[in-house]
C-alpha positions as CSV (number, residue, x, y, z in Angstrom):
1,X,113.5,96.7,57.2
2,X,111.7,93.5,56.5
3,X,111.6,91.1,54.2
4,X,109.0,91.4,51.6
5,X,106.9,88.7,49.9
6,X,104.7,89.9,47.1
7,X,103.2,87.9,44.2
8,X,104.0,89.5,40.3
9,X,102.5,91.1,38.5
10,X,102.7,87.9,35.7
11,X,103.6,84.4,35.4
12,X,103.2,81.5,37.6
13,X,104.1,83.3,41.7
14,X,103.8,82.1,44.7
15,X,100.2,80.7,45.7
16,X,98.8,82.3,48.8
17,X,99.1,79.3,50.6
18,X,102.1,79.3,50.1
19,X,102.6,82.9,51.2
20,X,100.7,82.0,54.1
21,X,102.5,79.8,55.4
22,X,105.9,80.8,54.9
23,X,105.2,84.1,56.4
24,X,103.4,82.1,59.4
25,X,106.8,80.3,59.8
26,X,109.2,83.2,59.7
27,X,106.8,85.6,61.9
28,X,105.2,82.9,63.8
29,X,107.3,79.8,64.3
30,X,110.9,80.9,64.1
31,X,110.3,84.1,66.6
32,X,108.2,82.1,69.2
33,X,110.5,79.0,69.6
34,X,113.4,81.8,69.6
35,X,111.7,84.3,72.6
36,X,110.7,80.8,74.3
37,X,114.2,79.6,74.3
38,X,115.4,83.2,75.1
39,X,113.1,83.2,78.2
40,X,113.9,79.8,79.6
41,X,117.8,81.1,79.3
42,X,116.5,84.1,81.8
43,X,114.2,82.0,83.9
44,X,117.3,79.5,84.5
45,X,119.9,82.4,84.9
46,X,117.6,84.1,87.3
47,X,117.6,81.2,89.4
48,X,121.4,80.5,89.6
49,X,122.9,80.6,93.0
50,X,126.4,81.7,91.2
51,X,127.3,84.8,89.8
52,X,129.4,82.7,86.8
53,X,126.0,81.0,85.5
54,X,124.1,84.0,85.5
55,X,127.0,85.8,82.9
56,X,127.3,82.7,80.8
57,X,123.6,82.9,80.6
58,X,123.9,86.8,79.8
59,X,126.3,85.8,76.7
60,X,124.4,83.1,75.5
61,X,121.6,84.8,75.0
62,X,122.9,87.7,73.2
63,X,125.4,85.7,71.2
64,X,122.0,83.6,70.1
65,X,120.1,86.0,69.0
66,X,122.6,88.3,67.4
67,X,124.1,85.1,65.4
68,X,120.4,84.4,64.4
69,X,120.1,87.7,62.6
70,X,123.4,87.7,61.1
71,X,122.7,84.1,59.7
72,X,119.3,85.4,58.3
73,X,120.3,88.9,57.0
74,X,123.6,88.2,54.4
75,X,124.7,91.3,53.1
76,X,126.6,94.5,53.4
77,X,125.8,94.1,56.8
78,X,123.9,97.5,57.6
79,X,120.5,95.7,58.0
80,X,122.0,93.6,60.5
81,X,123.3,96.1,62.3
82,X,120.3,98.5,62.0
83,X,118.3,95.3,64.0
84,X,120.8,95.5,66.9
85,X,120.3,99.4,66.7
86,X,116.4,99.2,67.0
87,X,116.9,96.2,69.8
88,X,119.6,98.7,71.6
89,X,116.7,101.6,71.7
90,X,113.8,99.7,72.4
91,X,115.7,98.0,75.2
92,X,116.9,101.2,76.2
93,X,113.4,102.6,76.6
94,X,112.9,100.0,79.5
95,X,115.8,101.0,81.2
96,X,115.6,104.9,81.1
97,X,111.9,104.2,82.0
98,X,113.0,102.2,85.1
99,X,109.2,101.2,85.7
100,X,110.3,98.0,87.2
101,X,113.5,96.6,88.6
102,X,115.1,94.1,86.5
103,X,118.9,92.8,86.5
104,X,121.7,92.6,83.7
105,X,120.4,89.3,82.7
106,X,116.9,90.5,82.1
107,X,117.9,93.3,80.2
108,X,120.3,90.9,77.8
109,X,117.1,88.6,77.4
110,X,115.4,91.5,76.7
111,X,117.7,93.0,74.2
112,X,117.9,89.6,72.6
113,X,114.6,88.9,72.5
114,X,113.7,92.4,70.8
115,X,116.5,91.7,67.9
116,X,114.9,88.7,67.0
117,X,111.4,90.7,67.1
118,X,113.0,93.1,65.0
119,X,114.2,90.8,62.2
120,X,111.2,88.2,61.9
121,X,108.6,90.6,62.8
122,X,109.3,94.5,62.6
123,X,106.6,96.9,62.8
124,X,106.8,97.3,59.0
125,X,106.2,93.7,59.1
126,X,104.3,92.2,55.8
127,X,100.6,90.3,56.0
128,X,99.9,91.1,59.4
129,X,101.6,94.8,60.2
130,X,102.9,95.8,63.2
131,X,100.8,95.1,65.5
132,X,101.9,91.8,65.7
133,X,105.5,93.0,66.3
134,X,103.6,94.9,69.5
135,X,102.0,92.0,70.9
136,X,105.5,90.1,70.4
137,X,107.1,93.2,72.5
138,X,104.0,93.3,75.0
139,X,104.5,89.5,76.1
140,X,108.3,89.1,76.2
141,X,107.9,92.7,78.8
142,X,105.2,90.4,80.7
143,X,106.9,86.8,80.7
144,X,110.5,88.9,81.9
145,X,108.3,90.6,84.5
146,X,106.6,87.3,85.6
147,X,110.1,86.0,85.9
148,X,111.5,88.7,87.8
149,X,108.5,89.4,90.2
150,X,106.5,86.5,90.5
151,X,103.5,88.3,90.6
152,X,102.2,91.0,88.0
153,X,99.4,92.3,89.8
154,X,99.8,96.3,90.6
155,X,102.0,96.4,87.9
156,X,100.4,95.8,84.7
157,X,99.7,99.4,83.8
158,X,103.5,99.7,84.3
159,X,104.0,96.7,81.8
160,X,101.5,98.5,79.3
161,X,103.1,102.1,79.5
162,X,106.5,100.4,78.7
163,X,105.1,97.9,75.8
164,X,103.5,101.4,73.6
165,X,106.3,103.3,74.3
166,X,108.9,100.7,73.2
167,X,106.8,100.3,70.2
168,X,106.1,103.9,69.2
169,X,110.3,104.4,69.9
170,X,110.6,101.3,67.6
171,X,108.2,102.5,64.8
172,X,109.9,105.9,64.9
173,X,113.5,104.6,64.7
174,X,112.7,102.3,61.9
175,X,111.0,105.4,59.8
176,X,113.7,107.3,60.1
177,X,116.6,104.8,59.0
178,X,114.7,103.6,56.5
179,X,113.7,107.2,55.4
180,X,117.2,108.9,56.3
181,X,120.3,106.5,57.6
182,X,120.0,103.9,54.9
183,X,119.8,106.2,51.4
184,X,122.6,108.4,53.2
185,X,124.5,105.8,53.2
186,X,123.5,104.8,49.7
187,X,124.5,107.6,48.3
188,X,128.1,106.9,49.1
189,X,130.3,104.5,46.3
190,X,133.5,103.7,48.7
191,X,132.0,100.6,50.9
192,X,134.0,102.6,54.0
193,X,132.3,105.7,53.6
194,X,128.9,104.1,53.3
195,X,129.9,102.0,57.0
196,X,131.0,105.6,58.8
197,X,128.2,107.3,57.4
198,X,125.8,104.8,58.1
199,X,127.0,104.5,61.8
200,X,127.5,108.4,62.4
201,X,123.7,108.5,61.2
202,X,122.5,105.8,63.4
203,X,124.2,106.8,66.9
204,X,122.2,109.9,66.2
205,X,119.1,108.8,65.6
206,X,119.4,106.6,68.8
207,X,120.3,109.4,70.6
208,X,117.3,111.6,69.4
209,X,115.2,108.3,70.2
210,X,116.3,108.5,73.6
211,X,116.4,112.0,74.4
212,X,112.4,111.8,73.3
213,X,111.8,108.7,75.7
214,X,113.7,111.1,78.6
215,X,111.5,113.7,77.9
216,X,108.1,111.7,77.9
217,X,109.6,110.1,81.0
218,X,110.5,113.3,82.8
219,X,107.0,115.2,81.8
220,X,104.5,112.1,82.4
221,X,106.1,109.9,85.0
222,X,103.7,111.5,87.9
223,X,101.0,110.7,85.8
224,X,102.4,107.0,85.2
225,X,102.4,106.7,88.8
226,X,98.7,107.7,89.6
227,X,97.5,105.4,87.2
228,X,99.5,102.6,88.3
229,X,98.2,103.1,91.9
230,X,94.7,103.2,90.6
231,X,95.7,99.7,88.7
232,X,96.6,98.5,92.7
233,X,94.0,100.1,94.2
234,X,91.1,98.2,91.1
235,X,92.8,95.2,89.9
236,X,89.7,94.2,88.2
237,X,90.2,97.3,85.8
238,X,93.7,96.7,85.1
239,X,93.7,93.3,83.8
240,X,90.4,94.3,81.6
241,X,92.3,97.1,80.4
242,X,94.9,94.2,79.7
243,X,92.6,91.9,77.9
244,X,91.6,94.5,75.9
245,X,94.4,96.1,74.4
246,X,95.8,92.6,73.6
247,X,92.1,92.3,71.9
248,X,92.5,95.3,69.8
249,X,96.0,94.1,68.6
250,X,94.6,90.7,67.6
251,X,91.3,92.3,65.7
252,X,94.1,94.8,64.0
253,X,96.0,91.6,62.8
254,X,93.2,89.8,61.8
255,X,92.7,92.9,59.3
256,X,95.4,93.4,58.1
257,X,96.7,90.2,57.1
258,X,93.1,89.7,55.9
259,X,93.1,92.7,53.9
260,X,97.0,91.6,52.3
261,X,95.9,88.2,51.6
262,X,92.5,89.7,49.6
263,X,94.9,92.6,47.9
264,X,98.3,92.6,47.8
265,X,101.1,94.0,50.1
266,X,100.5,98.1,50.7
267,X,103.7,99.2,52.4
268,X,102.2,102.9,52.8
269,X,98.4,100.8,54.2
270,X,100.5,98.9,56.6
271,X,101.9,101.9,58.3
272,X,98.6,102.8,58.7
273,X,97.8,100.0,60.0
274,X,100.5,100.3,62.6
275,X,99.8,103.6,63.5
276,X,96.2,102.9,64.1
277,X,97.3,100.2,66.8
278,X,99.3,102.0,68.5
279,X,96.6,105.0,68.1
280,X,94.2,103.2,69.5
281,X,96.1,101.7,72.6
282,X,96.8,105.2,73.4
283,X,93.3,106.7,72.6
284,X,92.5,103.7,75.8
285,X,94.0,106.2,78.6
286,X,91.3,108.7,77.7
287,X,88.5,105.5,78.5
288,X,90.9,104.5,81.6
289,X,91.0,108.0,83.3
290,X,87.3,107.7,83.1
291,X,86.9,104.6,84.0
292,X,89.0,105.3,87.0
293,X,87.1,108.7,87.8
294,X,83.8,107.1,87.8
295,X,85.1,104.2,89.9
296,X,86.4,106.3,92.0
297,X,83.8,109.0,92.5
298,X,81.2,106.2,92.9
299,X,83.7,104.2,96.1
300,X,83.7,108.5,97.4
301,X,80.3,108.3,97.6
302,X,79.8,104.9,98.8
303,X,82.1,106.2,101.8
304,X,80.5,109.3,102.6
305,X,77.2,107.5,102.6
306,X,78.6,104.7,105.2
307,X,80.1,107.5,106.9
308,X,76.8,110.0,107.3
309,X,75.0,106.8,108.5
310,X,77.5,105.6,111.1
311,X,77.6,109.8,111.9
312,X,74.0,109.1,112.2
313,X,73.4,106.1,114.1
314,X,75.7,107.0,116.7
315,X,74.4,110.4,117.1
316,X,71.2,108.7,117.3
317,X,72.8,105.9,120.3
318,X,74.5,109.2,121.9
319,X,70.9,111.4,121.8
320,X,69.0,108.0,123.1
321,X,72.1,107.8,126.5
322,X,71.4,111.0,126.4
323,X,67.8,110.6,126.7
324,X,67.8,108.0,129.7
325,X,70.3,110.2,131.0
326,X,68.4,112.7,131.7
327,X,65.4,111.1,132.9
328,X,67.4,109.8,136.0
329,X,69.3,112.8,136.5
330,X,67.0,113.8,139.4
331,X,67.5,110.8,140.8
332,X,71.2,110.7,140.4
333,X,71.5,114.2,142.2
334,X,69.4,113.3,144.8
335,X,71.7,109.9,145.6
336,X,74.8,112.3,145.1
337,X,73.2,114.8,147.7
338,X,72.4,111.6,150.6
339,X,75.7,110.3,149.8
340,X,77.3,113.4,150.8
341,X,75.1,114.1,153.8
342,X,76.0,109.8,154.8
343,X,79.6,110.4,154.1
344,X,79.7,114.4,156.4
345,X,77.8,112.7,159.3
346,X,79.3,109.7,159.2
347,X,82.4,109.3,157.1
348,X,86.0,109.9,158.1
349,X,87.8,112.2,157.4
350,X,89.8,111.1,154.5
351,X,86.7,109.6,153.4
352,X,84.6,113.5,153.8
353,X,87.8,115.1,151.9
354,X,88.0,112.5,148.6
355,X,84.1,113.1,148.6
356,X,84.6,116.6,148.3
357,X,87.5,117.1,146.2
358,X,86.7,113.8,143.6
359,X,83.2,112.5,143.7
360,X,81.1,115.9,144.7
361,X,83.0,117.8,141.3
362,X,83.0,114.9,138.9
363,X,79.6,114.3,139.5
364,X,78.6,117.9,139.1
365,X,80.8,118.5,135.8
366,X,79.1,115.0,134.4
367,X,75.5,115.9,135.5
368,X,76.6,119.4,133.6
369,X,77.7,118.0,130.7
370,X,75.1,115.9,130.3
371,X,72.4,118.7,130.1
372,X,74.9,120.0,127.6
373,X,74.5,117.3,124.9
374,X,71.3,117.0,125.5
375,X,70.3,121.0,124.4
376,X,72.5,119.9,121.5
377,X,70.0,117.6,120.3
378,X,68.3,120.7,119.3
379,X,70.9,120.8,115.9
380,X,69.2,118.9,112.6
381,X,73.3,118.8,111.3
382,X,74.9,115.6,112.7
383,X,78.5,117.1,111.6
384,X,77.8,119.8,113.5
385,X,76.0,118.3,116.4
386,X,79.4,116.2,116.7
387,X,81.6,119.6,116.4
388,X,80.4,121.0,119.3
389,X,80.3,117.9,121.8
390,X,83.6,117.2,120.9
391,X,84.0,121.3,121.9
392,X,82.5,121.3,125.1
393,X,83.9,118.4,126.5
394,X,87.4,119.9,125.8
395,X,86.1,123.2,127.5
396,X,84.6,120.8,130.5
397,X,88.0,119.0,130.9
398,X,89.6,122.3,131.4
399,X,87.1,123.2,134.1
400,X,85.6,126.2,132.4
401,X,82.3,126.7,132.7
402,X,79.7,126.2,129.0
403,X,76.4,127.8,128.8
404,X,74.4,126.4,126.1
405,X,71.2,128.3,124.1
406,X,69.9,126.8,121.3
407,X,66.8,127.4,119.5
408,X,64.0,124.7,119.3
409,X,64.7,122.3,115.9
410,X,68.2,124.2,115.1
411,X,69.0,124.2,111.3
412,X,72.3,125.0,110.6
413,X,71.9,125.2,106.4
414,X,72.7,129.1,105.4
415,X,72.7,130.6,101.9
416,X,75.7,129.2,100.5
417,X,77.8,128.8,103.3
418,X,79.5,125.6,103.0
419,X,79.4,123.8,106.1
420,X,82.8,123.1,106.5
421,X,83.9,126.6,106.7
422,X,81.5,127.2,109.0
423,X,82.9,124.1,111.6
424,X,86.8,126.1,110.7
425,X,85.6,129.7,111.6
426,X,84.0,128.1,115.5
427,X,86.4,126.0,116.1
428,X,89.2,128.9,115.8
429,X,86.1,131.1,117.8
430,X,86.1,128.3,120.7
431,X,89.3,127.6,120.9
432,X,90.2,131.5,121.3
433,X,87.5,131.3,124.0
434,X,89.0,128.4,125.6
435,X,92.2,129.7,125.6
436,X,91.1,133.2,127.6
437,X,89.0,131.4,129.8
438,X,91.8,129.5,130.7
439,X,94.0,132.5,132.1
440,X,90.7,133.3,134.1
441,X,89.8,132.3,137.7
442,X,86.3,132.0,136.6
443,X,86.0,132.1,133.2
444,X,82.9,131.4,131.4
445,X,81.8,130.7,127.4
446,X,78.6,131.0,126.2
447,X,77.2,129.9,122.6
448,X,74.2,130.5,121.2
449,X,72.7,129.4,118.2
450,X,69.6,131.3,116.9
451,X,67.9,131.3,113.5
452,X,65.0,133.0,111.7
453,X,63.4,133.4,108.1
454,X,66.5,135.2,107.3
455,X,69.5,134.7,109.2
456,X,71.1,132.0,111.2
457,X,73.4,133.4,114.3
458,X,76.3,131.7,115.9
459,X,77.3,134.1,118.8
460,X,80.1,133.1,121.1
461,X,80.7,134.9,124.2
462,X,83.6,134.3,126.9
463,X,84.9,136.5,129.9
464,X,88.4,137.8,129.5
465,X,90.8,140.0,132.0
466,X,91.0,143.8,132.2
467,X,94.1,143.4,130.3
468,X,92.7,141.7,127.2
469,X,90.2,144.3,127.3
470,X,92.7,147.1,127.4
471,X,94.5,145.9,124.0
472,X,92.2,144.5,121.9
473,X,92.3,141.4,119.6
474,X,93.3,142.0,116.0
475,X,94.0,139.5,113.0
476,X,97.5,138.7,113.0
477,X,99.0,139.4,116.2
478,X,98.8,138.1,119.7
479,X,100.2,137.8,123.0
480,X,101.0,134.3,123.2
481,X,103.2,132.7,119.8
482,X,100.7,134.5,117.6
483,X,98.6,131.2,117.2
484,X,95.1,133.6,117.7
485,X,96.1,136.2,115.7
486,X,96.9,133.6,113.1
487,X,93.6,131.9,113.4
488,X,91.9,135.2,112.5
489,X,93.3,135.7,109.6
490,X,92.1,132.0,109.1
491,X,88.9,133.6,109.9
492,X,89.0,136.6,107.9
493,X,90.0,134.8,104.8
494,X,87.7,132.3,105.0
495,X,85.0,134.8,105.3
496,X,86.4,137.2,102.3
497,X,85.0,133.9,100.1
498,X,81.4,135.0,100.9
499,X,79.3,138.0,100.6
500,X,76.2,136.3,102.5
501,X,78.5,136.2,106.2
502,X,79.4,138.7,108.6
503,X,81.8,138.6,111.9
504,X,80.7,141.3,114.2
505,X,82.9,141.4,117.2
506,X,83.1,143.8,120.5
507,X,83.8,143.8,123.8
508,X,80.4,144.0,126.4
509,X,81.2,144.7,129.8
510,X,84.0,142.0,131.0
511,X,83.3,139.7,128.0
512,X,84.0,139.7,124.2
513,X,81.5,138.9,122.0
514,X,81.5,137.6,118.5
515,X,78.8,137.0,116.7
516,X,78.4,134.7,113.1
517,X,75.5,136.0,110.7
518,X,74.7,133.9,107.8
519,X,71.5,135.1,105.7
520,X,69.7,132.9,103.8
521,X,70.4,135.2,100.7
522,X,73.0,137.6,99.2
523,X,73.0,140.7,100.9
């Protein structure tokens, strides 16, 4: 769809200076004093404060460009219009794509500037191919986005998605006119036949270009999105990634017009050279998702690491309040125990009954919570350790009362048994228990933790009512909203994933009992 410039076979041709340089003006000169002018039209139309400027603007443009093509292409007039057609899809693509908002004016800059990409470059473009056409369309989708936005950063990858697939749209649409539209048209004598059928043939190749730029749309734009985010979320990767696809399309150049200038002009080694580009701006999302994963996995770990040592040091600061705790605890009760005698002797009677019903139970449930945490110091599994205070202090709040064994240096590692599951199947355990307790006038829970060479145990034991004991407790139903029978089921799926656990639960005399086996190995 370009023009071509090829020394004969014989005779005195062109020198390759000469080639050079008028190749270099038509590809080089005329197209980048065009876009430039082009862009300043949308810079200064974007900035109008009245409507009127902004469509004056919108006509210039187009009527600049479009006059441009049709001064430079004199003819029948079907390359002309096959420009505009390739302009009208790749401009299109942007739209349909709707990566970024842009307004009418941007989009008329845009068509403009792709017509005159089209005519003095094309991605059948002679001496340096088309991947100079692709670097043309990458920077006129970055200047109109800078224009537009301001800023480009968090939006690059969006800027790269639409430059390839305007480019792939563009290579596509000019294969098949030149391979298709144009010799149908050819084939025709009557000058009016060969206009109808020329422009039957392109509205449907512009329509098939379309449809496939929907479709790509439709199935990838989830994964258009996720990469964009990761651009956001590692703006050092995304302008590399930048940087180096306009790298690859300047080495690409640098080939082929080396290559030309050595040989001669190869329309079938061009293509090639085309579809390598845009091969190998593609190929780059394979290198990006994996840049992205590693980057990604290695900021995981980073943040598990901070988080296991902040789990760490303040289990460590809790244990050490825990520590002094208990070494005054004595001393604490024994204050508690003269204040009360002080304020029964002496105090008034307000003063006797806000001792009795505040001070003397806080102080009891804090001295007994205290002794609590500290038995949980036992556990080796911060997680866990954490768990279970959190636990108890909700069982505490509610006034029920916790009793607490735990075996000397408590590990809570099991065969396979992922520790997360574990935390899922007590807490649904506890919060049953917690929940009968609290229907109880004295209800009481009991946890023990016990481990040998071959098993770890996790028995949890609460009193429930006559009632409760009557019925039962089976997955799946229950006598308040179904939220425990639900959480069995929890259970009971949870456990189905492993053959090393067993949940034995019964009833012992006014208490239900259930106890969590993990052995070491595979039964």
């Amino acid at each position: 769809m370009n023009d071509v410039i090829v020394s004969g076979g014989g005779g005195t041709g062109p020198s390759t200076f000469e080639i050079l340089f008028g190749n270099l003006l038509r590809q080089f000169l005329i197209p980048l004093i065009t876009l430039a002018v082009l862009l300043i039209i949308d810079a200064i139309g974007n900035k109008a404060k009245h409507r009127a400027y902004s469509i004056f603007a919108v006509m210039l443009a187009i009527c600049a460009a479009v006059g441009l093509v049709m001064y430079y292409s004199p003819g029948t007039g079907s390359v002309s219009a096959s420009y505009v057609a390739l302009a009208f899809v790749m401009t299109a693509v942007v739209f349909i794509l709707n990566f970024i908002k842009l307004s009418v004016l941007d989009y008329a800059v845009l068509f403009a500037c792709f017509v005159c990409v089209s005519r003095f470059v094309g991605l059948h473009s002679w001496l340096f191919g088309g991947s100079l056409a692709i670097l043309y369309v990458f920077a006129v989708l970055l200047a109109i986005c800078k224009i537009r936005l301001g800023r480009l950063n968090g939006r690059l990858f969006y800027v790269w998605f639409a430059a390839v697939l305007i480019s792939l749209e563009g290579y596509v649409f000019e294969v098949m006119f030149d391979k298709y539209v144009r010799k149908m048209g050819y084939s025709f004598d009557s000058r009016i036949e060969k206009l109808i059928v020329w422009g039957i043939a392109t509205l449907v190749i512009v329509s098939i270009n379309l449809a496939l730029i929907y479709f790509i749309k439709r199935l990838f734009q989830k994964r258009f999105d996720e990469i964009n985010q990761m651009g956001k979320a590692y703006p050092r990767i995304e302008r590399f990634f930048i940087y180096n696809s306009i790298g690859i399309l300047l080495l690409i150049i640098v080939l082929n017009g080396s290559y030309t200038l050595s040989h001669r002009f190869d329309d079938s080694l061009n293509g090639v050279f085309t579809i390598f580009a845009l091969f190998a701006l593609i190929i780059q999302l394979s290198f990006l998702i994996m840049i992205f994963r590693i980057t990604w996995l290695k900021d995981n770990l980073q943040s598990k690491t901070f988080e296991s040592q902040s789990l760490a040091t303040y289990s460590s600061s809790l244990e050490k309040n825990m520590n002094e705790i208990r070494s005054i605890k004595h001393d604490i009760k024994n204050i508690f125990l003269t204040m009360g005698s002080f304020v029964e002797q002496n105090g008034s009677v307000e003063m006797q009954a806000f001792y009795r019903e505040k001070i003397s139970p806080f102080a009891k449930a804090e001295i007994a919570k205290s002794d609590l945490f500290g038995k949980l110091s036992a556990i080796d599994s911060e997680h866990l350790k954490a768990f279970l205070s959190y636990k108890i202090s909700q069982a505490v709040e509610r006034g029920i009362a916790i009793e607490l064994d735990i075996s000397p240096r408590f590990s809570a590692s099991g065969g396979s048994f992922e520790l997360m599951d574990l935390v899922r199947i007590l807490g649904i355990l506890l919060d049953n228990a917690i929940e009968e307790c609290m229907t109880l006038a004295q209800g009481v829970i009991t946890l023990k933790l016990t481990r040998n060479d071959e098993m770890v145990s996790y028995m949890v034991k609460n009193t429930v009512s006559p009632e409760r004991k009557e019925t039962g407790i089976k997955a799946g139903v229950s006598s308040k909203n179904g939220e425990r029978g639900k959480g069995l089921v929890i259970v009971r799926g949870l456990l189905q994933k492993y053959d090393c656990v067993t949940l034995n639960s019964y009833f012992y005399e006014d208490c239900l009992v259930q106890n969590l086996v993990v052995y070491e190995s595979e039964k």
